[in-house]
N, C-alpha and C positions, 0 to 999 in steps of 0.2 A: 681470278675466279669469275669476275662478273662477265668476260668475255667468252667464256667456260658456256656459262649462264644464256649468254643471248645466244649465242650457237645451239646450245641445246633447245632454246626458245624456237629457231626455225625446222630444228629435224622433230620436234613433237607435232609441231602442224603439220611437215610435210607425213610424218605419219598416222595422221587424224584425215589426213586428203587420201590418201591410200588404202586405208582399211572401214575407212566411215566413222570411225571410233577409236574409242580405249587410249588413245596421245596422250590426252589433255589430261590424263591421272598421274603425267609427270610434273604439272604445274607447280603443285606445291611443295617435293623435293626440291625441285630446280632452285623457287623462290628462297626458301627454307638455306638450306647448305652452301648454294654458291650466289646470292646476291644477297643474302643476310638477311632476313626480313622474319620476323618476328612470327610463328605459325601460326598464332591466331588472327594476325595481320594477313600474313598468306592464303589461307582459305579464302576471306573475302577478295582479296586479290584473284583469287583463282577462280570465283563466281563470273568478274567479269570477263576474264578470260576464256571460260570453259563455256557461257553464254556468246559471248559473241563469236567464238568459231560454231558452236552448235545451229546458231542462225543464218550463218553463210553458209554453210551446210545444207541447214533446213530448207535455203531459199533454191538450192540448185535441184534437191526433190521435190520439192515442190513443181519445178518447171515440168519435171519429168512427171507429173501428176502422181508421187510415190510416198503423198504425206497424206492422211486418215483425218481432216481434220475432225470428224465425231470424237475420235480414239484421245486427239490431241485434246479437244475439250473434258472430255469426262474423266483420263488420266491428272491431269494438268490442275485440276483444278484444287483437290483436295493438297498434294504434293506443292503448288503455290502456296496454299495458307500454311503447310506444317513447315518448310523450307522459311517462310516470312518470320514467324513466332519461333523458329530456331532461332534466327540470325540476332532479330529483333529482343528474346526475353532470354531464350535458354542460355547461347552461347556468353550473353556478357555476363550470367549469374553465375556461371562456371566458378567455386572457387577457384584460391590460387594453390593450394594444395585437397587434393581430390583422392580419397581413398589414402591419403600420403604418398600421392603421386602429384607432382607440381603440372598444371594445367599446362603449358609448353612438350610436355612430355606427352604428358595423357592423349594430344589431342594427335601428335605426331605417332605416336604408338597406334592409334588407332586406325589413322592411314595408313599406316604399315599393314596391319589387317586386310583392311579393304585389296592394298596391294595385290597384297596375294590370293583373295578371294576373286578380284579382278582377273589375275593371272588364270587359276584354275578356269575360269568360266572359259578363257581364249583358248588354253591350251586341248579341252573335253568340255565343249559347251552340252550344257543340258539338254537331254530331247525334249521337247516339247509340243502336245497333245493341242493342234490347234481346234478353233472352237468351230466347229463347219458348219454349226446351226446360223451364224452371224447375230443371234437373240444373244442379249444380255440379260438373264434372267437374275431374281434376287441373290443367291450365292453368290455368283459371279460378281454381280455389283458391290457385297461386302468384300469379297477378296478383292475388286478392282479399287474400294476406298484405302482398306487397310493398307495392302501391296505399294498405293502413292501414296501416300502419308509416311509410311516408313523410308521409300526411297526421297521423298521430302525431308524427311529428319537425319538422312545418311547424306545429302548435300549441304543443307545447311550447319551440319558439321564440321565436315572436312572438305569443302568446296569441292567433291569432285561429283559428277554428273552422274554416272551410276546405270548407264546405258546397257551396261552389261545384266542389270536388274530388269529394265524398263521392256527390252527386246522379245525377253524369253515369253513378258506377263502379255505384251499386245498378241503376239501369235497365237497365245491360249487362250485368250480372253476373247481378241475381236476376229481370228482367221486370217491377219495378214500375211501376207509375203516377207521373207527376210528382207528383201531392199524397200518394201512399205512400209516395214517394223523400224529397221535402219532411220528414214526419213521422216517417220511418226516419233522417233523418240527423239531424235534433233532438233524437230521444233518444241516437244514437252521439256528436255533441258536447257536450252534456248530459255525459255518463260522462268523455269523453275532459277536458277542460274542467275537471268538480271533480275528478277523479284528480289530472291538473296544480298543480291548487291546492295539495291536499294536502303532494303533492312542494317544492313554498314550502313549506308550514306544517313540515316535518320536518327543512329545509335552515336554517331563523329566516328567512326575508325579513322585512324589518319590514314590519309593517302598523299603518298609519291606517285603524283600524276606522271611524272618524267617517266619515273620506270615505269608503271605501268603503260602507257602508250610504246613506249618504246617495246615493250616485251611482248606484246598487244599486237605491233605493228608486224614483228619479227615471226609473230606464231602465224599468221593470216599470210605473211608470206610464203611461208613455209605450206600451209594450207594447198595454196593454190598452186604451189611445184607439183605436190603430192600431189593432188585430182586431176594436172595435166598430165602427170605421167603414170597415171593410175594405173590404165589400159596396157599399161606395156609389163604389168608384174602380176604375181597369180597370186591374188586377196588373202587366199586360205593359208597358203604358204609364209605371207608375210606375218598373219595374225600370230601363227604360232611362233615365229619366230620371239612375235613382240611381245609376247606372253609368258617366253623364256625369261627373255630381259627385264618385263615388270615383276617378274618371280624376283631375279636376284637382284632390282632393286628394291623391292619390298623387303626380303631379307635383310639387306642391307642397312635399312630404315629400323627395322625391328633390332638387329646387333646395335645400332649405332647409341637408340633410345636405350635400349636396354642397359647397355656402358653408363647412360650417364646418368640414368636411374641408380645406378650400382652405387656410383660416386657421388651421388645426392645423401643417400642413405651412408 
């Protein structure tokens, strides 16, 4: 299974190098089911994973001058401190049975959500009303607090980045471009993502530095297959494909929790 594991470790990045996004919402099934690792372990694990491909990411739009950093700052910054105080107070207050649901489950059930909530966005992404005035007026600014503070509280959760949240809100909020939105929100979960980590590393989570470099190593490889051979496949085509597939692992994830919530009870 662990070799299972590192294989799928390269095909997540090389489909996070292919589509700009949405891979790295495999990290923590992967970590989870086929290299053992404990889900509330795995989250944080998956911060710095999901950070450090969002930064090499981030750095390659950036070349291409296709990252916001105003959008990065005023996003970024609220979503930093709710993502920190996640990581930092909420997640290790978690009871250990929640609702009578045991925290192992709960937090894996919830990723299953997201799963598919992820899936739906790939499959019929949202329209979205961009903001043509380029003004951020008061409104605006409460939905741009709120909007990152929740997508802050949905990382520091379940370590996944939430690009599929972040993309919709810059194009309505600030008038980017989808490959501006793309490269603005790479560098915001980049930040949001090692911040997170951090919050482990202050709290003691234990870390398996081995795996993690290694599975670290394996996703960046995979990364940079994907964005050499980007150019040669049609984005859109793939997205949905991959939105199929995070469907019926979400599914998956929701059956499996669901089972062993059954047999808890």
């Amino acid at each position: 299974m662990e070799i299972l594991g590192y294989m799928l470790a390269i095909l997540m990045g090389f489909i996070l190098g292919l589509i700009g996004a949405g891979g790295s919402i495999l990290t923590v099934p992967i970590l989870v089911y086929l290299l053992g690792v404990k889900p509330i372990v795995a989250t944080g694990y998956s911060l710095l994973v999901v950070g450090s491909a969002a930064f090499t990411g981030a750095i390659r739009y950036w070349r291409n001058d296709l990252v916001n950093m105003k959008a990065v700052l005023l996003f970024a910054v609220p979503a930093m401190l709710m993502v920190l105080t996640t990581r930092t107070f909420i997640v290790p207050a978690i009871p250990d049975l929640l609702l009578g649901v045991p925290k192992d489950i709960f937090i894996m059930l919830l990723f299953a959500v997201l799963m598919i909530l992820a899936a739906g966005f790939m499959l019929r992404p949202a329209k979205v009303v961009p903001n043509r005035s380029h003004t951020l007026t008061f409104g605006r600014a409460v939905k741009l607090i709120f909007g990152s503070a929740g997508v802050g509280l949905l990382t520091g959760m379940v370590g996944a980045g939430g690009g599929f949240l972040i993309i919709p809100t810059l194009i309505a909020l600030f008038g980017l471009s989808m490959k501006e939105a793309i490269g603005t929100s790479l560098a915001i979960i980049a930040i949001n993502s090692l911040v997170g980590f951090n919050g482990d590393i202050a709290v003691g989570i234990p870390l398996d530095w081995q795996l993690i470099i290694t599975f670290l190593s394996l996703t960046l490889l995979g990364m940079w297959l994907g964005t050499t051979l980007s150019k040669r496949f049609e984005g859109q085509k793939l997205k949905k494909l991959f939105g199929v597939f995070t469907l019926l692992i979400g599914l998956a994830v929701l059956t499996e929790e669901m089972y062993a919530l059954f047999n808890v009870n």
